[in-house]
MIRO-322002 format. One record per residue (C-alpha): residue in one letter; x, z, y. Coordinates in nm, 4 decimals. Layout:
% residues N
R r       c1       c3       c2
R A        X        Z        Y
...
This chain:
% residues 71
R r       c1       c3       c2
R X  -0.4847  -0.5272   1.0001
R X  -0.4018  -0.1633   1.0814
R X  -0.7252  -0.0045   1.0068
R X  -0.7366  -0.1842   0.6289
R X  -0.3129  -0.0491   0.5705
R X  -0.4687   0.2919   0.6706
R X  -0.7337   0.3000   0.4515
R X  -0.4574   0.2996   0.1111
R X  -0.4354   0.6135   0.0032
R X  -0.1226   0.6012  -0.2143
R X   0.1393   0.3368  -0.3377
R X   0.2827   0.3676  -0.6371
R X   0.5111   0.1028  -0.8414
R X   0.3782   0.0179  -1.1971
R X   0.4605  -0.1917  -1.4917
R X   0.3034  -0.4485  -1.6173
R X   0.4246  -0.5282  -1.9591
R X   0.6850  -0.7802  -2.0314
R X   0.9085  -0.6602  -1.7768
R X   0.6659  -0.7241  -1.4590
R X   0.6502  -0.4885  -1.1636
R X   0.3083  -0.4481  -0.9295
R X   0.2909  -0.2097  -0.6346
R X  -0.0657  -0.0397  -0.6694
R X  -0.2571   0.0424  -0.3680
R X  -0.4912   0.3181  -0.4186
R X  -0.7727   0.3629  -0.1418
R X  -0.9458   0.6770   0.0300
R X  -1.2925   0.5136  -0.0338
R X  -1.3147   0.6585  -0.4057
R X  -1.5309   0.3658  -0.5108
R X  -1.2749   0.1349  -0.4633
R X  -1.0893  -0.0212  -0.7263
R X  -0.7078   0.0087  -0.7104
R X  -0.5511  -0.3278  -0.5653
R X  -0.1857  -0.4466  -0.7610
R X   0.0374  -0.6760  -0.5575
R X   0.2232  -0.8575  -0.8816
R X   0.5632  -0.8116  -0.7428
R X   0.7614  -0.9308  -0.9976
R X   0.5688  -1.2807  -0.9727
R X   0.6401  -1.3099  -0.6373
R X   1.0487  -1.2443  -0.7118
R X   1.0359  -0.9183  -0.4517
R X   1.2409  -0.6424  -0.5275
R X   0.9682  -0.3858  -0.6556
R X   1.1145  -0.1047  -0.4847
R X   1.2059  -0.2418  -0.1932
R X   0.8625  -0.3733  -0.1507
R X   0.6838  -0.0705  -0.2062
R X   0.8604   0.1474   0.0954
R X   0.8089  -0.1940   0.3122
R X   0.4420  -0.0834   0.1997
R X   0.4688   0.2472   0.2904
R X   0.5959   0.2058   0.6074
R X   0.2972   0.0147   0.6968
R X   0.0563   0.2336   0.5655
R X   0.2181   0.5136   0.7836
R X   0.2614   0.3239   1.0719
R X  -0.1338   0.2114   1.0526
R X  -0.2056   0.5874   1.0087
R X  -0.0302   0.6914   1.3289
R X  -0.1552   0.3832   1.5057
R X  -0.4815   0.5359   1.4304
R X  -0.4255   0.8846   1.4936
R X  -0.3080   0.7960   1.8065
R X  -0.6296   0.6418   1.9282
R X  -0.8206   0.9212   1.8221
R X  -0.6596   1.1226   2.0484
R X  -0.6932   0.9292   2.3281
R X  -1.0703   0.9640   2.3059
């Protein structure tokens, strides 16, 4: 799963209307449709969820970095 958190490019938190909250993955692969993770639908705290997000992203990005230097 670390190779598919590092390929988001951003996270960002939008709304939905009607008072629903998605976290928005945006990917480095430019052809790639945005993904949203309905938040709100779940009942996860938006914001809380996004850095929980985050973190993985960076995490998958070191993870990665780190093999590539071991080559």
């Amino acid at each position: 799963m670390a190779t598919r958190w590092a390929e988001v490019d951003r996270v960002s938190l939008v709304h939905l209307g009607g008072g629903r909250m998605a976290v928005r993955l945006y990917f480095q692969d430019p052809g790639r449709e945005p993904l949203d993770l309905p938040v709100s639908d779940l009942r996860l705290a938006p914001s809380d969820f996004r850095f929980e997000v985050m973190g993985r992203v960076r995490s998958a990005r070191r993870e990665i970095g780190s093999q590539d230097e071991s080559v």
